[in-house]
C-alpha positions as MATLAB code, in Angstrom:
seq = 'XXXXXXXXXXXXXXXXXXXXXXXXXXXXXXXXXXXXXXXXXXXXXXXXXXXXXXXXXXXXXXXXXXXXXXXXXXXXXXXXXXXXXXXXXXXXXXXXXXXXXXXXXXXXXXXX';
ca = [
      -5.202   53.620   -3.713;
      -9.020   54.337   -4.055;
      -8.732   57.678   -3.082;
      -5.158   58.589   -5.243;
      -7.342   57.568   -8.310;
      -8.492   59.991  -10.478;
     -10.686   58.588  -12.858;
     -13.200   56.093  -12.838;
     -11.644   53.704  -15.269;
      -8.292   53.638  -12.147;
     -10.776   52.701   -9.485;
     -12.526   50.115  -11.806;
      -8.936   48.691  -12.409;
      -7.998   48.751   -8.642;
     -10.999   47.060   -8.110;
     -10.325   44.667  -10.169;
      -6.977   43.630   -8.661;
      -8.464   43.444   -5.569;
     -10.907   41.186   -6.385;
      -8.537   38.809   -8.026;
      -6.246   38.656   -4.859;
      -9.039   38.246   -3.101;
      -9.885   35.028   -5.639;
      -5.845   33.945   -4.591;
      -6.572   34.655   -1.173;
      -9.385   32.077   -1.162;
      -8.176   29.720   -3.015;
      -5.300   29.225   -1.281;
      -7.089   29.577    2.588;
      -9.176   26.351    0.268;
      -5.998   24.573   -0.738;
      -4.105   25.122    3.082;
      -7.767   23.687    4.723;
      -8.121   21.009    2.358;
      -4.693   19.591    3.437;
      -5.171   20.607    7.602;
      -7.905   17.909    7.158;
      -5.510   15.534    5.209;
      -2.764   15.903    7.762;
      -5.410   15.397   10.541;
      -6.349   11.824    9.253;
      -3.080   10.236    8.328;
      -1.384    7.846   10.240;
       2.063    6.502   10.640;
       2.375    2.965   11.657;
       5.957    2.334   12.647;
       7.090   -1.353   14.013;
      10.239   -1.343   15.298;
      13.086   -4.479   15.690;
      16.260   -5.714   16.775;
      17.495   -8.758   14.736;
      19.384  -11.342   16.998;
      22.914  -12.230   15.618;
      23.247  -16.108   15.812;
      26.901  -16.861   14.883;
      27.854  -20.222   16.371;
      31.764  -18.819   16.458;
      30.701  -15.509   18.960;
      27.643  -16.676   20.246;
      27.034  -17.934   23.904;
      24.184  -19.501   22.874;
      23.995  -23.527   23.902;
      22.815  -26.321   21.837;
      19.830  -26.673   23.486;
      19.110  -23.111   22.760;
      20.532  -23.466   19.397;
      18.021  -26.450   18.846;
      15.044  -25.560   20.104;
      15.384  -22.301   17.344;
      15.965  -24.890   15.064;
      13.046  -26.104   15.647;
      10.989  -23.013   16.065;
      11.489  -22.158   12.577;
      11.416  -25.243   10.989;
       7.712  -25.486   12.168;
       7.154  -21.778   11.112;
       8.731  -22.721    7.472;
       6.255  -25.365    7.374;
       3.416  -23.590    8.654;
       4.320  -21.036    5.864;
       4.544  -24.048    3.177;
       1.067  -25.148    4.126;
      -0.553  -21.809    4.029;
       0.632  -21.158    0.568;
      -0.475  -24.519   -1.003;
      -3.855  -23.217    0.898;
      -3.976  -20.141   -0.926;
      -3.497  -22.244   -4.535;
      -6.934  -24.310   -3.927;
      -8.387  -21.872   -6.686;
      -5.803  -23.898   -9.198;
      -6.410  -27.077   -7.854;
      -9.897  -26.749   -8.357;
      -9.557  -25.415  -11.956;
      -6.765  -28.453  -13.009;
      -9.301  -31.188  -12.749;
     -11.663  -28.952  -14.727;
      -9.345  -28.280  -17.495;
      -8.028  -32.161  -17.606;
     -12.346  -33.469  -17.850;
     -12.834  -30.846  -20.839;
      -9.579  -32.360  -22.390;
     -10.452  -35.356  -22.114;
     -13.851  -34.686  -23.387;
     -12.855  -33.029  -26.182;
     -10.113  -35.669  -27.200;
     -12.749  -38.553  -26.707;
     -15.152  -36.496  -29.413;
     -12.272  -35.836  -31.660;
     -11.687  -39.427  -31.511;
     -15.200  -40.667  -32.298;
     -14.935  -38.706  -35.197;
];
């Protein structure tokens, strides 16, 4: 194209052009490098499980089997019931609190 132009003003404009797909060019060799690195730190954590199907009607499962489930998750509902009344101790700590400024406040309402 450089050497089909006849005037200076042509190559200056061809010039030009190429310099701004040369900007494109770089920008997008940026943008496709920029997300090579993403796609070379992400992870995919997948967990994977079959529910069992407990139906008393189809199931060969005994009582004993039956039971002993039973049990299973009755301990893991109150493990579960435990661990959240854990988890409220930052309450439990600010209801006393609350009720000794009440009750300081009501006693020096009263003694006025």
């Amino acid at each position: 194209m450089l050497r089909n132009a006849k005037t200076t003003e042509d190559m200056l404009e061809i010039q030009e052009n190429i310099r701004e797909l040369e900007d494109e060019i770089d920008i997008a060799e940026g943008r496709l490098r920029f997300i090579d690195d993403r796609v070379n730190y992400s992870t995919l954590n997948l967990m994977l499980y079959k529910e069992k199907v407990r139906s008393s009607a189809t199931s060969k499962i005994g009582f004993g089997n039956r039971f002993g489930d039973s049990f299973t998750e009755g301990w893991n509902s109150f493990v579960a019931f435990f661990l959240g009344i854990i988890s409220l101790w930052p309450f439990l700590l600010l209801i006393p609190l609350v009720i000794l400024i009440w009750k300081k406040w009501r006693n020096r309402k009263k003694k006025e």
